[in-house]
C-alpha positions in Angstrom: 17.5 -26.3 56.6 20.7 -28.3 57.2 18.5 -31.3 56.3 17.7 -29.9 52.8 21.4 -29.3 52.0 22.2 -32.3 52.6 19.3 -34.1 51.1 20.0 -31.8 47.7 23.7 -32.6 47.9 23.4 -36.6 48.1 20.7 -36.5 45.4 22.6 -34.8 43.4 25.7 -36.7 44.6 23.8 -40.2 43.3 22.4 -38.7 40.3 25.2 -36.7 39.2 27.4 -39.8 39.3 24.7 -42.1 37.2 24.1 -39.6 34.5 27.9 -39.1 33.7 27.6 -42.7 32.5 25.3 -41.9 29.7 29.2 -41.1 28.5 28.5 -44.5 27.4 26.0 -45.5 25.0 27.1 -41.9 24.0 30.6 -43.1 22.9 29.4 -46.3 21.8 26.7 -44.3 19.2 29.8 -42.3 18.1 31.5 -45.3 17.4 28.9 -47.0 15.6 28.3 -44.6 13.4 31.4 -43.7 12.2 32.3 -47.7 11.7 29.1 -48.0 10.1 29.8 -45.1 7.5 33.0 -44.9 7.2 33.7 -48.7 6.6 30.8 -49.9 5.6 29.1 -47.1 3.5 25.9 -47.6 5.3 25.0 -44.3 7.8 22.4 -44.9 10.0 19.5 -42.6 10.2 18.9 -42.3 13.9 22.4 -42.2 15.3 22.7 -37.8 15.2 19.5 -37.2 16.6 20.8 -40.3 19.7 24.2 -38.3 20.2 22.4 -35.1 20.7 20.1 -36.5 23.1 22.8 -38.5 25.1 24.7 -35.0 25.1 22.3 -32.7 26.0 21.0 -34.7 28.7 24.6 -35.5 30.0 25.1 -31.4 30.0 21.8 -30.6 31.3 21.2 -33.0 34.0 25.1 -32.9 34.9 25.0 -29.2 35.7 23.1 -29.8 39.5 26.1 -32.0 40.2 29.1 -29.9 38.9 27.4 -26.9 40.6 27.6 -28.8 43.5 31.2 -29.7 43.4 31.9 -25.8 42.2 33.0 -26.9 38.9 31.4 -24.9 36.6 33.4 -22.1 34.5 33.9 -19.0 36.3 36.6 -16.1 36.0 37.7 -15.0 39.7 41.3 -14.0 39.3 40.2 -10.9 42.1 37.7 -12.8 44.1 40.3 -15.6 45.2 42.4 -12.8 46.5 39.6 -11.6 49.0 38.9 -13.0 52.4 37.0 -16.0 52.8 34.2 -14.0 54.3 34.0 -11.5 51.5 34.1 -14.3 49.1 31.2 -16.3 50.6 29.5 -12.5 50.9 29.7 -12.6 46.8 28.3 -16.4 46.2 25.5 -15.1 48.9 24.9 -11.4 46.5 25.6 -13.2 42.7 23.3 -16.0 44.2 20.0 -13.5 44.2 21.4 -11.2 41.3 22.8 -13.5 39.1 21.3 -16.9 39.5 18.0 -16.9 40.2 17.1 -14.4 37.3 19.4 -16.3 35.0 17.9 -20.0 36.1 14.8 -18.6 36.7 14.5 -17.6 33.4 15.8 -20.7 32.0 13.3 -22.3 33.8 10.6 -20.7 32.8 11.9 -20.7 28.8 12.0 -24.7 29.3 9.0 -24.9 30.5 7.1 -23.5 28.2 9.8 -25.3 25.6 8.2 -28.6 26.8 4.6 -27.9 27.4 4.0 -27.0 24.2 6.2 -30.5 22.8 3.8 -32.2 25.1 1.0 -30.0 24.0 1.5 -31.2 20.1 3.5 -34.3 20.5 6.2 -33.3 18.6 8.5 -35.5 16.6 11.7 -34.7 15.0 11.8 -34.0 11.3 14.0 -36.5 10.1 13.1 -39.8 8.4 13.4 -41.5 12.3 10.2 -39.2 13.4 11.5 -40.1 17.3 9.0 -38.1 20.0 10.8 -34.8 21.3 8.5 -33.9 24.3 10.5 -36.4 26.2 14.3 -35.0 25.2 12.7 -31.5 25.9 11.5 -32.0 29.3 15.2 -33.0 30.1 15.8 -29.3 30.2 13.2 -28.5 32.9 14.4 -31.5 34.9 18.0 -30.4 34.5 17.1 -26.9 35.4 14.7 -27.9 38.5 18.2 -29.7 40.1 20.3 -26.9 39.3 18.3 -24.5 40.7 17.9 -27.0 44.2 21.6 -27.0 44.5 22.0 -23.2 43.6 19.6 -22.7 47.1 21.4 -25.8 48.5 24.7 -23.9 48.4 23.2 -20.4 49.5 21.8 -22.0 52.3 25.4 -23.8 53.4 27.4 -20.0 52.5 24.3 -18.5 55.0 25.8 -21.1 57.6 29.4 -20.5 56.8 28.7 -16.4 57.1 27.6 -17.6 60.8 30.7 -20.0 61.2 28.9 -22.8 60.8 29.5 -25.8 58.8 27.0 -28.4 57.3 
């Protein structure tokens, strides 16, 4: 198992890292667009649909690696005040009550969110007509790495309940 954690955590590690440069062409888009119709009158037609998709995939595929490096937005004013032991006894509990129904459920919503962009090849609406089976199966993916480093991280609190450290 101790081989898993750490396989999940340096994927996510690597990945994590290369997706937060689609910052990037996401700012450069931004940029582009606003020079483009703000100086010279002349909007571009594809350059919304590109910042959602830089954005959602930077959110989506992003959220394995803040997960890993316990980033993500939680309130736990009365949890830090608890005993190491206790706390790691809540991640263990809100692990099976919280995430797994809430991922899992994600997961299974994404899913089917894709298959059936796959299933029709769906294209946006706008004048652009980009596919968006391949945008939509970002979800899935994004959700498939969460969920690895969610069982990553129970795995490493089971470890630190027994004193160990991976």
């Amino acid at each position: 198992m101790k081989k898993f954690v750490r396989a999940v955590d340096v994927f996510n590690e690597f990945f994590g890292k290369n997706m937060a440069l689609l910052i990037l062409p996401l700012v450069f888009v931004v940029v582009y667009e606003v020079i483009a119709r703000k100086i010279f009158h002349s909007p571009t037609v594809w350059a919304f649909e590109v910042t959602v998709w830089l954005y959602g995939a930077h959110f989506m595929l992003g959220a394995a690696y803040t997960h890993l490096h316990d980033r993500h937005v939680r309130i736990d004013i009365l949890s830090q005040k608890l005993p190491e032991k206790v706390q790691i006894w809540l991640s263990v509990i809100t692990f099976w009550l919280l995430f797994v129904p809430f991922v899992g459920g994600l997961s299974y919503a994404a899913v089917s969110y894709a298959a059936h962009s796959w299933a029709s090849w769906e294209h946006s609406w706008s004048a652009w007509k980009p596919p968006l089976y391949l945008y939509k199966t970002v979800m899935p993916v994004g959700l498939l790495l969460l969920f690895l480093q969610g069982a990553a991280n129970f795995v490493r609190d089971i470890y630190r309940l027994k004193g160990e450290e991976i």
